[in-house]
Rosetta silent file (secondary structure, phi, psi, omega in degrees, C-alpha in Angstrom):
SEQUENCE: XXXXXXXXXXXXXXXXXXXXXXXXXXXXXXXXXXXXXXXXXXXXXXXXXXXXXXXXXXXXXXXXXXXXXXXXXXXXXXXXXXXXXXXXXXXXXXXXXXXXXXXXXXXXXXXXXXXXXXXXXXXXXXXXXXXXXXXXXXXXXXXXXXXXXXXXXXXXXXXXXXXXXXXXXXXXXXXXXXXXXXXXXXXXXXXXXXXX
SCORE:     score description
SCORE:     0.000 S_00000001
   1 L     0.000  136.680 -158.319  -40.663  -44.599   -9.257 S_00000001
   2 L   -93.539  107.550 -169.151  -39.132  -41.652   -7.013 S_00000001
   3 L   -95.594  -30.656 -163.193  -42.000  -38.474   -7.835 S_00000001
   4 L   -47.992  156.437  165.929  -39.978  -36.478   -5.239 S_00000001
   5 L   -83.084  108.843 -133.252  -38.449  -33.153   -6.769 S_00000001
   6 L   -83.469  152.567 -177.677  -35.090  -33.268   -6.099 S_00000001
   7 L    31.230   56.784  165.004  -33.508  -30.087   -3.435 S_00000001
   8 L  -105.580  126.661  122.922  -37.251  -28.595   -2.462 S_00000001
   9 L   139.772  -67.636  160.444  -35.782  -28.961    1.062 S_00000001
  10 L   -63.296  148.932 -177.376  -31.210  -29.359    0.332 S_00000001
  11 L   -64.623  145.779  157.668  -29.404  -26.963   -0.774 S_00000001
  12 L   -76.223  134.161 -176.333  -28.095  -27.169   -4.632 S_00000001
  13 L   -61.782  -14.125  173.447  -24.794  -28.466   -5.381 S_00000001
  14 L  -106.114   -5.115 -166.445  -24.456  -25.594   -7.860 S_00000001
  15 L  -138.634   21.614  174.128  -25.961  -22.933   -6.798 S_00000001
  16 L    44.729   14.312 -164.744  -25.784  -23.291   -2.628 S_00000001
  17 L  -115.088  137.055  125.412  -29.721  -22.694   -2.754 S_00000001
  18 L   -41.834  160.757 -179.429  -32.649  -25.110   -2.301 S_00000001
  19 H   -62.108  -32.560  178.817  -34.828  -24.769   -5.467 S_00000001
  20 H   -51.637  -66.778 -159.306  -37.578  -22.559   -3.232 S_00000001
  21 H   -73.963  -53.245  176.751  -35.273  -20.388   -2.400 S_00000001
  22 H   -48.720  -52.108  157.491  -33.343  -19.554   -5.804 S_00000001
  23 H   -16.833  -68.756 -179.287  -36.645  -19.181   -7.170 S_00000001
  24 H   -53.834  -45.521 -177.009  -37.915  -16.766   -4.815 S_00000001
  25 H   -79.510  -46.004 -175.876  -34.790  -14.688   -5.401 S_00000001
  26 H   -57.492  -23.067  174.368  -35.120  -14.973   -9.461 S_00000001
  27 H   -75.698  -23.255 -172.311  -38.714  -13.475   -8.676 S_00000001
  28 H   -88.703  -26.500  177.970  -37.510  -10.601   -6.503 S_00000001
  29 H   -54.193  -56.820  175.390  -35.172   -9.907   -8.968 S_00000001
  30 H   -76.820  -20.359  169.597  -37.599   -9.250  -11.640 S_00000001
  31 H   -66.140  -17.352  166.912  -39.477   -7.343   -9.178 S_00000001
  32 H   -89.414  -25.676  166.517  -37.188   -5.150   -8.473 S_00000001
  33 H   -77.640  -32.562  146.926  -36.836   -4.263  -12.145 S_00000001
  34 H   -18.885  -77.888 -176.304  -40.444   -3.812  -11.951 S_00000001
  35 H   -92.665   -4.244 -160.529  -40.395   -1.116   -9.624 S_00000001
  36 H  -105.888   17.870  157.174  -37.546    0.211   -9.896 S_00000001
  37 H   -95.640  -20.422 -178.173  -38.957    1.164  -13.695 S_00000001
  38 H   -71.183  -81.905 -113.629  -42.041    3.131  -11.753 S_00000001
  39 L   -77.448  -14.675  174.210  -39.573    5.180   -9.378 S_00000001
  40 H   -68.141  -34.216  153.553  -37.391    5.881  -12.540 S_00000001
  41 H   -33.021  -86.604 -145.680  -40.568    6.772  -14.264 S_00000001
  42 H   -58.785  -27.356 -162.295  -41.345    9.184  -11.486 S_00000001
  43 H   -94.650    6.279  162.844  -38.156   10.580  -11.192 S_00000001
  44 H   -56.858  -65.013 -154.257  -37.924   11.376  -14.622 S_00000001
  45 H   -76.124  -39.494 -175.146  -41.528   12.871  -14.632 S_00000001
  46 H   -89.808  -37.929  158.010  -40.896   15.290  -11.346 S_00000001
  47 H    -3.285  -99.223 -149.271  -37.540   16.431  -12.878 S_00000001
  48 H   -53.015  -38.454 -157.407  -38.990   17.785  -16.194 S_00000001
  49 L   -64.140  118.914 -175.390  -41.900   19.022  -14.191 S_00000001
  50 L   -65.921  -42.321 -168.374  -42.255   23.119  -13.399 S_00000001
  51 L  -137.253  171.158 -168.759  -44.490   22.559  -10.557 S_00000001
  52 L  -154.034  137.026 -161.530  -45.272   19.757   -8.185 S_00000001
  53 L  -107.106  126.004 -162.799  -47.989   19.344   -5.863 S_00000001
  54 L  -113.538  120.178  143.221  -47.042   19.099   -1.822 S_00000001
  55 L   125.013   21.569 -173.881  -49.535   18.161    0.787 S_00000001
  56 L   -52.584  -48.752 -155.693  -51.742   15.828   -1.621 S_00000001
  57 L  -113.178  144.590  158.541  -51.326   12.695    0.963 S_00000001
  58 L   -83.889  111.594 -150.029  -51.738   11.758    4.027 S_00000001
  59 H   -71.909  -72.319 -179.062  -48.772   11.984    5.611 S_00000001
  60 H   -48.114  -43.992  160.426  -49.814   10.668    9.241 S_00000001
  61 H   -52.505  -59.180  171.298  -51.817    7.419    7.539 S_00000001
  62 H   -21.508  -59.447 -175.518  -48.717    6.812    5.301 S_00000001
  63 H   -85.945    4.380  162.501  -46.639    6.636    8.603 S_00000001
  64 H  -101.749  -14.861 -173.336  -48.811    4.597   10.319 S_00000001
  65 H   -81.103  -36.357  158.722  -49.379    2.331    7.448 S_00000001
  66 H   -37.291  -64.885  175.938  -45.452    2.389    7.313 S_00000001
  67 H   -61.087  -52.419  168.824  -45.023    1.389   10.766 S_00000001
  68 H   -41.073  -37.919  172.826  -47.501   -1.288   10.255 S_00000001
  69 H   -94.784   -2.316  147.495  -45.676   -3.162    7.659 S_00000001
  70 H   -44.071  -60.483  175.110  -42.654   -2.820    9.515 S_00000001
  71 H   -59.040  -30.120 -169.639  -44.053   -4.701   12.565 S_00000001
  72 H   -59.197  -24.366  176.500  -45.550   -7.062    9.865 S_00000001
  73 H   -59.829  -56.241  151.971  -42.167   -7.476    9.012 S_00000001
  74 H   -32.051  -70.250 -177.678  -41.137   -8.576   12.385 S_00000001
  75 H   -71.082  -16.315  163.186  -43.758  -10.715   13.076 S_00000001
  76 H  -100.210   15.199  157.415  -43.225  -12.951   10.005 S_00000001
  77 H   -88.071    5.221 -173.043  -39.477  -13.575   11.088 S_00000001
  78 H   -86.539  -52.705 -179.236  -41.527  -14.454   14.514 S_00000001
  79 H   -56.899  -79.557 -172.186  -43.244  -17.131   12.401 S_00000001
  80 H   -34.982  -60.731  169.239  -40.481  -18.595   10.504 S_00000001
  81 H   -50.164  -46.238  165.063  -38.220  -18.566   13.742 S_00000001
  82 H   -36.741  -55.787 -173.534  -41.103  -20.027   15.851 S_00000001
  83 H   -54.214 -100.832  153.113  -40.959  -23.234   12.978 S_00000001
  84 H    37.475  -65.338 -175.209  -37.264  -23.026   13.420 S_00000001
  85 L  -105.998   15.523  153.866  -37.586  -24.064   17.357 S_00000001
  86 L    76.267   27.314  148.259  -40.475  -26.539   16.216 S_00000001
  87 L   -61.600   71.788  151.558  -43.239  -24.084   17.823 S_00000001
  88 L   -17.265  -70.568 -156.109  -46.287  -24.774   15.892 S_00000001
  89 L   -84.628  -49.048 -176.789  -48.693  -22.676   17.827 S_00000001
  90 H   -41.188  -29.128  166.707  -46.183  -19.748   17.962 S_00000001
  91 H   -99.761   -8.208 -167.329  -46.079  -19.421   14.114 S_00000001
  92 H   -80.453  -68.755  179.980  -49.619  -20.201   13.698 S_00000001
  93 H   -15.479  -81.427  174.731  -49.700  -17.241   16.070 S_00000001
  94 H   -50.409  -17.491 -175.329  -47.372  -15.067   14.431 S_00000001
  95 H   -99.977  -28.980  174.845  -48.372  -15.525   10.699 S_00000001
  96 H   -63.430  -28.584 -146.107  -52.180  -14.903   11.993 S_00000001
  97 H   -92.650  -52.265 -175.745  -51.011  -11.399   13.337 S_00000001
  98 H   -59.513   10.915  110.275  -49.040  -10.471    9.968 S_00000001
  99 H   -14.197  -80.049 -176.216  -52.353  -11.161    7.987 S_00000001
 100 L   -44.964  -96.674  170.140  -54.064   -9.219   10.207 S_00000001
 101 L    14.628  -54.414 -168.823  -51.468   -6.461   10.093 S_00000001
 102 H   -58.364  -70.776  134.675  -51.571   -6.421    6.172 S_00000001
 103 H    28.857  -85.179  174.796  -55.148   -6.573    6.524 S_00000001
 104 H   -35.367  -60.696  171.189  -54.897   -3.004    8.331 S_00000001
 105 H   -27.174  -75.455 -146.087  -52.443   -1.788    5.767 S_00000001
 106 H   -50.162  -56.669 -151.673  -55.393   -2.239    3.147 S_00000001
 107 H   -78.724   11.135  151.970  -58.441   -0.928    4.983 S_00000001
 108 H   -69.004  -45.920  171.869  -55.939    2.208    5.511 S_00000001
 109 H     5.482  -91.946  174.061  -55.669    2.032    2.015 S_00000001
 110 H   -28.877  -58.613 -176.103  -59.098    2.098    1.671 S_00000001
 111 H   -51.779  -58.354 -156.317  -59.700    4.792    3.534 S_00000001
 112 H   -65.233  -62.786 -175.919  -56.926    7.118    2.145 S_00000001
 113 H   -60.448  -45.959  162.909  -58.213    6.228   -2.063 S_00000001
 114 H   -37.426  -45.222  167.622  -61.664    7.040   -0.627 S_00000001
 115 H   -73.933  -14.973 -169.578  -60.890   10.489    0.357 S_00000001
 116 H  -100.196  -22.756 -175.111  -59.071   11.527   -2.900 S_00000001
 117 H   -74.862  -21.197  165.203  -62.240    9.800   -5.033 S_00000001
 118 H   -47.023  -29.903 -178.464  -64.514   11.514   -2.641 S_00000001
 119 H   -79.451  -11.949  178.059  -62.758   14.847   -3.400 S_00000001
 120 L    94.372   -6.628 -168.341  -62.878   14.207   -7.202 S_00000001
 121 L   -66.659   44.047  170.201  -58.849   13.324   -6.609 S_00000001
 122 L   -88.175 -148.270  146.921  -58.228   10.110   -9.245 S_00000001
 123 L   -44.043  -44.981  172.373  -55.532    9.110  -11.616 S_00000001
 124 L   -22.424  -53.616 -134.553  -57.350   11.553  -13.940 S_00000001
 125 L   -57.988  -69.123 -170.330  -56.422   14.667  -11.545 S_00000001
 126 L  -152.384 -177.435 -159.173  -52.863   15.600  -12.426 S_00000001
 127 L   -82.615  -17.529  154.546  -49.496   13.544  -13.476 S_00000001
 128 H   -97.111  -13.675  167.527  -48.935   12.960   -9.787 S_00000001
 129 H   -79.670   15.811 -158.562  -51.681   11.350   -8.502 S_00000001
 130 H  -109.735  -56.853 -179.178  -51.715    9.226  -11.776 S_00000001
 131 H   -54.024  -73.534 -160.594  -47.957    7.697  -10.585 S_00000001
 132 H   -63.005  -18.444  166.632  -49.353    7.396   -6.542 S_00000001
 133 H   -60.540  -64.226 -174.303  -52.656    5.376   -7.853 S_00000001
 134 H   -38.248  -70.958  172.338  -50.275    3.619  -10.010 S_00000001
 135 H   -48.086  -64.290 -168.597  -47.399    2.741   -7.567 S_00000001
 136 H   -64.782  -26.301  167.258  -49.376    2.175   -4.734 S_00000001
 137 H   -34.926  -56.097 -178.807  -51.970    0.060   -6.305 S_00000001
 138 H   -53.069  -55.970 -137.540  -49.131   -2.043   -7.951 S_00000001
 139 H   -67.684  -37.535 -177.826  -47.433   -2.257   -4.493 S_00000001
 140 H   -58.627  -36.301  178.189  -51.436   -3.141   -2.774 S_00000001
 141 H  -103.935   24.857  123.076  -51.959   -6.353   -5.050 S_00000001
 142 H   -62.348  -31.497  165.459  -48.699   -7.457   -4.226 S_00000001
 143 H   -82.248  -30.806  152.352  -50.037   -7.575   -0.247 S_00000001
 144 H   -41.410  -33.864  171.940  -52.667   -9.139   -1.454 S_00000001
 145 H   -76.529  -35.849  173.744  -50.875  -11.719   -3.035 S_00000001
 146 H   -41.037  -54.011 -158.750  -48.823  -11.933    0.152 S_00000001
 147 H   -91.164   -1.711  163.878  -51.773  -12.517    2.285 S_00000001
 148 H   -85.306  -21.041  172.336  -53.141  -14.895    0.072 S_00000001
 149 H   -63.193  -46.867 -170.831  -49.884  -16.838    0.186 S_00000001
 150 H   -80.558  -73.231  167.534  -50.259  -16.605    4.116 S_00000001
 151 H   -19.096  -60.369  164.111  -53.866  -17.704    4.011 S_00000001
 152 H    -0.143 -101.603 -173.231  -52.513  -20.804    2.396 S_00000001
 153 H   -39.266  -44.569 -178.537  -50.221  -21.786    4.816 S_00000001
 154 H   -59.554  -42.480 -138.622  -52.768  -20.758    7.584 S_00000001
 155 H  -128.577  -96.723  176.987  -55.459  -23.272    6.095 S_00000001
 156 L   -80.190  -47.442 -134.461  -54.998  -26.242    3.556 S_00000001
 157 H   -92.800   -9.322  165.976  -51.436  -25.554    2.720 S_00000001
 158 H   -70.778  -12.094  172.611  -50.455  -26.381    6.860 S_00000001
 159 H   -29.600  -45.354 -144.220  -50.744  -30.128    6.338 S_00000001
 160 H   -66.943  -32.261 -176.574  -47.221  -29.937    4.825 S_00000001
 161 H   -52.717  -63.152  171.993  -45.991  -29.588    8.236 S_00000001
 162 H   -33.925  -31.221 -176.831  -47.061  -32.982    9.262 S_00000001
 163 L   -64.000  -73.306 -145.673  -45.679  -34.583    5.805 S_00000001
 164 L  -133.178   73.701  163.520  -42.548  -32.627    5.572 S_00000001
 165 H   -16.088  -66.382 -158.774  -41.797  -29.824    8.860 S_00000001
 166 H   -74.275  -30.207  178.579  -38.463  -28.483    7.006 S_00000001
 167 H  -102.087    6.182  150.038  -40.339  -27.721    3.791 S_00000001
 168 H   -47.090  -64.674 -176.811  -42.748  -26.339    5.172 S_00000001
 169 H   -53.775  -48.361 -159.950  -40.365  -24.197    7.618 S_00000001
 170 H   -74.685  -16.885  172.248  -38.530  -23.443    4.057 S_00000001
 171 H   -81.800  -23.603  173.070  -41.608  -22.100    2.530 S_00000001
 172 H   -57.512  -23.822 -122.282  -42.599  -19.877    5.346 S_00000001
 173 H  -118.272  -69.675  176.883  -38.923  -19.078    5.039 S_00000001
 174 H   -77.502   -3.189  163.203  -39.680  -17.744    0.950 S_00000001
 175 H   -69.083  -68.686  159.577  -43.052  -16.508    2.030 S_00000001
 176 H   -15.632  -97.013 -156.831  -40.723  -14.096    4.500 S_00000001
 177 L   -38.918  -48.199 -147.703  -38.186  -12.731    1.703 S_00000001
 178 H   -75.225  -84.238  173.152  -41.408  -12.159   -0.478 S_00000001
 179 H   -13.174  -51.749 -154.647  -42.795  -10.302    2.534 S_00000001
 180 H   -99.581  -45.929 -170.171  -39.969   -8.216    3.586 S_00000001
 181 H   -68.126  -35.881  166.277  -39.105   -7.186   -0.130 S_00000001
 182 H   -68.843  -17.741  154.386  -42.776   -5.897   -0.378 S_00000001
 183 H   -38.584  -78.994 -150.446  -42.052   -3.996    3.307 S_00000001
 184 H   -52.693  -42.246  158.652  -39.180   -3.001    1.904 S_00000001
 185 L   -58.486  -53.588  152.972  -40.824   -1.416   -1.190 S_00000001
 186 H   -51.516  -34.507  170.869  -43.170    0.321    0.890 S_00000001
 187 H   -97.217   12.000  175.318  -40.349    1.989    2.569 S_00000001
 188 H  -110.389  -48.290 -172.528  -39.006    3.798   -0.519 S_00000001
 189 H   -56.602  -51.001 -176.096  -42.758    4.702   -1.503 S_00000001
 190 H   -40.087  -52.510 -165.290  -43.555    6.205    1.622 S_00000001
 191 H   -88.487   10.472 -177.216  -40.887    8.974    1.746 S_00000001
 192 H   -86.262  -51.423  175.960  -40.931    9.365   -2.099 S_00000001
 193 H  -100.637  -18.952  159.076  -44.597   10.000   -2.507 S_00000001
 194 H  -100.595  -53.631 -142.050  -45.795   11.632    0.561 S_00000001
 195 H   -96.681  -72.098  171.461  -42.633   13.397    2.484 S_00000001
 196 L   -10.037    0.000    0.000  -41.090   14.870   -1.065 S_00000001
């Protein structure tokens, strides 16, 4: 008896999609309803608001933490493409540095929620620091979930190349999308919640 799943590596005849990928999209999809209920939240919430508080955040961490997931961004189309041209070490390579990268992101995080709890600064404070705890928080265990996806792949979950190369390359592939849409998210927050 044939256990295989049928089009985890060809595309579907109905939908021009591998299963992976159409997945992947039906997830970003709700994810995007997801956040895009915070920033409607917020933009609700600074409307109606009489006063608004400017210079809360760290602007220069934001933008480096910005820039970071940008390159991170980069470097896991480095990966995928490496697979692509059957480059092994060159994706091991590339998916190690977007960990790391992420990695960075956090302990900026870290840093940044440390200074507002030192300061007495929590959700508590006022109605905008209750939305930037919120948002960013949300948007922080999604790279966490990223990089746990990427652990994976780094560790037990690389066998699959030897088995099966192309579904491998196709998960690395939906690993990406995942990736870039959490960039990508990160690049609305940034100039929304700090530059505004």
């Amino acid at each position: 008896m044939d256990m295989n799943i049928p089009y985890t590596v060809e595309e579907r005849p109905d939908t021009g999609l591998a299963n992976g990928k159409l997945g992947i999209w039906l997830f970003l999809a709700s994810e995007v309803m997801l956040f895009g209920a915070f920033f409607s939240t917020y933009i609700i919430l600074r409307i109606g608001a009489t006063d608004w508080p400017h210079g809360e955040l760290n602007i220069p961490l934001g933008a480096i933490n910005t820039v970071i997931l940008i390159s991170s961004s980069v470097t896991m189309v480095m990966a995928w493409a490496s697979l692509k041209m059957g480059e092994w070490g060159k994706h091991r390579l590339f998916l190690s540095i977007t960990f790391l990268l992420a990695l960075v992101f956090l302990i900026n995080k870290y840093f940044e929620y440390s200074a507002h709890f030192a300061s007495g600064e929590g959700p508590w404070h006022n109605t905008f620091l209750a939305i930037y705890f919120t948002m960013t928080g949300l948007h922080g265990l999604h790279i966490i979930g990223g990089m746990i996806v990427m652990a994976y792949f780094l560790g037990p979950g690389a066998s699959l190349y030897k088995r099966n190369p192309e579904q491998f390359t196709n998960r690395i592939e939906y690993t990406g999308l995942y990736w870039h849409f959490v960039d990508l998210v990160w690049i609305f927050l940034f100039p929304v919640l700090y530059l505004l």
